[in-house]
N, C-alpha and C positions, 0 to 999 in steps of 0.2 A: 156849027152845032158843037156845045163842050156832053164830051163823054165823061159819067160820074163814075169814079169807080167806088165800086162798096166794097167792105171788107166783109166776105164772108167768113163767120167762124165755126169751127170745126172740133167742138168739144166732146172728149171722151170721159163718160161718168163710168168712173171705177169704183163699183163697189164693195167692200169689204163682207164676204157672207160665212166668215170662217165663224165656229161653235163660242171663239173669245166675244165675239160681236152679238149675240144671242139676245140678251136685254138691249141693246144700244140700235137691234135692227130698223126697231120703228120707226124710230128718230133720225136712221140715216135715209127712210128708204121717203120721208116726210119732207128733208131738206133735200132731196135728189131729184122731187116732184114741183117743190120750191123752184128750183132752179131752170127745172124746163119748162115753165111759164118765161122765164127770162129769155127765152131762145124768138130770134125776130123770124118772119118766114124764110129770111134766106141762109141761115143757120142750122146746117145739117149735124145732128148730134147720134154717138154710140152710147148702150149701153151695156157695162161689161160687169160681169160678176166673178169676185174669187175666193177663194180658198186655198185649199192642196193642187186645184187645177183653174186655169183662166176659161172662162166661159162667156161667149158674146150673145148678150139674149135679146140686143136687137142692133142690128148693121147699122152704119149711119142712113139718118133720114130726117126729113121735115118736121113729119108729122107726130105731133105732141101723143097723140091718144096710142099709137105706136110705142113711145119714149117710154109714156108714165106704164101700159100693161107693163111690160120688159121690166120695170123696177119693182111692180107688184108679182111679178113671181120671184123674186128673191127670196132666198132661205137660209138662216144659217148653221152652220157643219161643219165639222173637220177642222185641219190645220189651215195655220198660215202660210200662205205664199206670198206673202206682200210683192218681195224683189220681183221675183220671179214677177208677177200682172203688171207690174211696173214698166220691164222690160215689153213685156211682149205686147202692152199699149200702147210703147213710144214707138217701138217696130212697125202696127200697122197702124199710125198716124204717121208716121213716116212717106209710108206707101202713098200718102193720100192727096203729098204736095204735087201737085198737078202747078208746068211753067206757063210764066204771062198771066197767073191768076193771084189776085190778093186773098192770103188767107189766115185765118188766126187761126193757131193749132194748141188747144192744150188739152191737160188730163185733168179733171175734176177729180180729188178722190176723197173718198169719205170710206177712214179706217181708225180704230185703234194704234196702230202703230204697228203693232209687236209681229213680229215675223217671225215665225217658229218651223220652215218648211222652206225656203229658199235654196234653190241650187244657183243662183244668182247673187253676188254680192253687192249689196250697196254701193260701195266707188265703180262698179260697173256700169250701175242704174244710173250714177251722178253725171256717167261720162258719156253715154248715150244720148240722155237728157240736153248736157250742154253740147254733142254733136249737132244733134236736129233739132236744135232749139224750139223745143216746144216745152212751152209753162206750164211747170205743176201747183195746181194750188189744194195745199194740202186741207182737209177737213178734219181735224180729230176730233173723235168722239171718245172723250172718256170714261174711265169705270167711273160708276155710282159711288163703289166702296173704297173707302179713304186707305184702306190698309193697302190693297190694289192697286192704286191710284200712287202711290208710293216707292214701291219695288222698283227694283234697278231697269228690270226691263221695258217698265213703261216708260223709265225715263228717259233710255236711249232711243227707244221707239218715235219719243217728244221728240228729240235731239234731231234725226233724220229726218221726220217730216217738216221739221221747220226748215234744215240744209235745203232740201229739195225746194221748197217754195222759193227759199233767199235765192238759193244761186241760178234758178230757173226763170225767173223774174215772177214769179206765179203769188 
């Protein structure tokens, strides 16, 4: 008898619910709905929410109708913590490598960029990342307003979530 092995994958949607993401929530919380249609049965996904603090509004699981509520209570408020949910994503995906088992680990995220609240720094995020090698694939959603859209700090913002993706394999 040949034994199949499946890759089960293990995706964490992080999403961005800080007061900058305010006009852009729909849109993320539309493509985060998107995306858990793509999930096969045997793909258990979390869903995380942040701001000033990381919030898990559903543990990993199967089931879609579980996934998509969790993303419909999203709300956005307050600061960013980008580094910071970043960190403490790849932490408990970490947790979640279970030996002898094939699994795909990554972080979905879908943010602005801008991080205004981090007690965590980015080369920290990058090095975590590339410890436990799990893929970030970055989503940005940007301002509307072209003046916005411009400023220094959406550009480093840019800057980061593309590092993350490139060096993540994401």
């Amino acid at each position: 008898s040949t034994t199949i092995l499946t890759t089960r994958r293990r995706p964490a949607l992080v999403i961005d619910t800080s007061a900058s993401m305010d006009e852009k929530l729909a849109t993320a919380q539309q493509a985060a709905l998107r995306f858990v249609k793509t999930l096969r049965p045997q793909d258990h996904a979390q869903v995380m929410q942040f701001n000033d603090r990381t919030t898990v509004l559903q543990d990993f699981t199967p089931d879609h109708k579980l996934l998509d509520e969790a993303i419909g209570r999203t709300e956005a408020s307050g600061p960013t913590a980008l580094h910071n949910a970043l960190y403490v994503g790849l932490k408990d995906l970490d947790k979640q490598k279970k030996a002898g088992e094939l699994r795909r680990r990554a972080i979905v995220l879908l943010s602005d960029g801008e991080d205004t609240a981090s007690l965590v720094s980015d080369e920290q995020v990058l090095e975590l990342a590339r410890k436990t090698e799990i893929a970030i694939y970055s989503i940005s959603l940007r301002p509307s307003r072209v003046p916005e859209r411009n400023r220094q700090q959406f550009s480093q913002a840019m800057h980061l979530l593309t590092a993350l993706s490139r060096e993540t394999g994401g």
